[in-house]
C-alpha positions as CSV (number, residue, x, y, z in Angstrom):
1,X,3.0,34.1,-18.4
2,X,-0.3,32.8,-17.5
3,X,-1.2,33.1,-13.3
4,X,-3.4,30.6,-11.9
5,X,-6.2,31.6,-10.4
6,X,-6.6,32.3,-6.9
7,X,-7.7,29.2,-4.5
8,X,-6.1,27.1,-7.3
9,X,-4.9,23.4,-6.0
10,X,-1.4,25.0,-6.9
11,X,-1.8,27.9,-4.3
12,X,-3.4,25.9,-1.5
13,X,-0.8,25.2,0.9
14,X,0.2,21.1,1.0
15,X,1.1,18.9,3.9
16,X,3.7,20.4,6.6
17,X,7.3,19.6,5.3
18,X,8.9,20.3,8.7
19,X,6.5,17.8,10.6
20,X,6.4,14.3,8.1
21,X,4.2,12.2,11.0
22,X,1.0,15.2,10.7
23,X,-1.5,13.9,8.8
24,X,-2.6,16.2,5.5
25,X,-5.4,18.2,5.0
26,X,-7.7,16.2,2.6
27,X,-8.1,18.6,-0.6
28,X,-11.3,19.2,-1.5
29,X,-12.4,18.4,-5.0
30,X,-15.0,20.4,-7.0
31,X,-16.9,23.2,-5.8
32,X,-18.8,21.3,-2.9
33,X,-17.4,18.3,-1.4
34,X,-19.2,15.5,0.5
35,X,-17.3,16.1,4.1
36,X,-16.4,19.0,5.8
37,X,-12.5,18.7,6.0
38,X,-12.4,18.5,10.0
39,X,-14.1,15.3,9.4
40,X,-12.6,14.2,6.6
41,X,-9.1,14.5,8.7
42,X,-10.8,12.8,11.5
43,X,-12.0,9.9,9.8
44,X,-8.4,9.6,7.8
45,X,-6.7,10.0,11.3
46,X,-8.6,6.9,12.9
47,X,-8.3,4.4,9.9
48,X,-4.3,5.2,9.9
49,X,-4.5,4.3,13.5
50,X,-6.5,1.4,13.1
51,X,-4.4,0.0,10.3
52,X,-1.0,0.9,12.6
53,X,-2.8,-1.8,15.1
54,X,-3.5,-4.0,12.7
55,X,0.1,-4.3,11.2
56,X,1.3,-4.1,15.0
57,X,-0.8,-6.9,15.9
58,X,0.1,-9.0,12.8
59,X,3.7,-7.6,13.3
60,X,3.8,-6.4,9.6
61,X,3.9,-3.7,7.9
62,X,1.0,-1.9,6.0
63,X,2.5,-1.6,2.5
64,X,1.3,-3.2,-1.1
65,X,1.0,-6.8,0.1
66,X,0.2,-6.5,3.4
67,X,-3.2,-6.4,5.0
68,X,-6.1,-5.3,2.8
69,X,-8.8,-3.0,4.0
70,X,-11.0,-6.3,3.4
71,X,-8.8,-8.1,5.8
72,X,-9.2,-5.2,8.3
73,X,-13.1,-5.3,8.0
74,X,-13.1,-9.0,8.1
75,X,-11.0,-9.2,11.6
76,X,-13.3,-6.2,12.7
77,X,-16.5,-7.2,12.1
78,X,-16.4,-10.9,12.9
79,X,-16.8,-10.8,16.7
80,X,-19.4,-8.2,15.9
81,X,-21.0,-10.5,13.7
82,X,-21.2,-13.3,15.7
83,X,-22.2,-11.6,18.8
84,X,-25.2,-10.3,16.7
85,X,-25.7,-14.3,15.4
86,X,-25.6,-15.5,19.0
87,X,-27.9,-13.2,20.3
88,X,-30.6,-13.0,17.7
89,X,-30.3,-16.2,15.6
90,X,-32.4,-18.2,17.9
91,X,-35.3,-16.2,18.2
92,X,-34.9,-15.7,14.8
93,X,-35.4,-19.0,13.6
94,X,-38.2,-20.1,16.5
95,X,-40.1,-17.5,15.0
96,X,-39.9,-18.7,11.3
97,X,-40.4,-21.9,11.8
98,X,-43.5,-21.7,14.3
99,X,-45.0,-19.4,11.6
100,X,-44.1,-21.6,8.8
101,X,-45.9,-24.4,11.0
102,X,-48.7,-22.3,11.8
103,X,-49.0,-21.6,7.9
104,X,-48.7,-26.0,7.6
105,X,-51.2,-26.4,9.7
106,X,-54.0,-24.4,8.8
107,X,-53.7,-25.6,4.9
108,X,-53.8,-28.7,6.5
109,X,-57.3,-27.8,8.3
């Protein structure tokens, strides 16, 4: 009978059967992941939250048809986005166009 070897995904110990609500330990795969597991469970902690107050807000559920992560970002971001627009449009565009008058103007001359 063939052993696996040690530190094997078969011998790593899986998410906590007496405790179903704590979150798993994110596995890591190949020899040298991309996120140190601390904040790898971190980051997966805070998007279950925010997508628990998403669905609360919507009162739905998160499941296969209910809010994508593109809805999520959508909702999220456009306040951000139009904060950002409202604050540095106008400038913005007084800049572009006095320079594209500037550039008018001096063919012009």
């Amino acid at each position: 009978m063939v052993q696996p070897a040690p530190g094997s995904p078969s011998e790593q110990p899986g998410p906590d059967a007496s405790n179903p609500d704590a979150p798993a330990t994110p596995q890591a795969v190949g020899p040298d992941p991309l996120m140190a597991p601390t904040v790898a469970a971190a980051t997966s902690a805070a998007v279950g939250k925010l997508l628990r107050a998403v669905a609360q807000e919507r009162s739905a559920t998160v499941h296969r048809g209910g809010p994508t992560i593109e809805d999520v970002v959508r909702e999220e971001l456009r306040p951000m986005l139009k904060d950002w627009l409202d604050h540095h449009l106008p400038p913005l565009v007084e800049r572009l166009v006095r320079a594209e008058i500037e550039r008018v103007v001096g063919r012009a001359l």
